[in-house]
Phi, psi and omega in degrees: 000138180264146170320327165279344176271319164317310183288312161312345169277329218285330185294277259265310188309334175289314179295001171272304195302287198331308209256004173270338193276340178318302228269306174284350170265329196246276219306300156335275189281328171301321161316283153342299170319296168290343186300310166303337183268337182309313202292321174298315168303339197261342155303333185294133183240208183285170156062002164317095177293136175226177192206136172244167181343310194271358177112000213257140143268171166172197187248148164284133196239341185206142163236146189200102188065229206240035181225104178272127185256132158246168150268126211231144162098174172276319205291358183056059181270130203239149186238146161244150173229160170306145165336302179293006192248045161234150200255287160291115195248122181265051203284140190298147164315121189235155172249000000 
């Protein structure tokens, strides 16, 4: 190896080290985030307690595509919201 192909990696090697700690510090656990949240969404059935983005709980009374109804209150108010505006899935205990 010549001395000019060596000194071109040594420039290069801090900015390969930069974008490999990028991809495992950012890049890495975000793919794990979502991956996890598809998978919660993909779960979800009726009577499911969920908490969506915005605070609200309540119970899933329907689901249709990508349009989740809950039911919130003593007054039973049914909200619908898209799917992604579910933060939390509660699924009840079975005994």
């Amino acid at each position: 190896m010549n001395q000019e192909a060596a000194g071109g990696l040594v420039t290069f090697l801090p900015l390969i080290l930069l974008f490999a700690v990028m991809y495992f510090i950012i890049i890495l656990p975000q793919k794990r985030r979502e991956k996890k949240t598809k998978e919660m969404l993909d779960t979800l059935v009726v009577n499911d307690k969920v908490t969506t983005i915005g605070g609200v709980n309540g119970k899933v009374v329907n689901i249709k595509d990508d349009e989740v109804t809950v039911e919130t209150g003593v007054l039973k108010t049914q909200i619908v919201f898209k799917k992604w505006a579910i933060k939390e899935v509660h699924k009840p205990v079975e005994s």
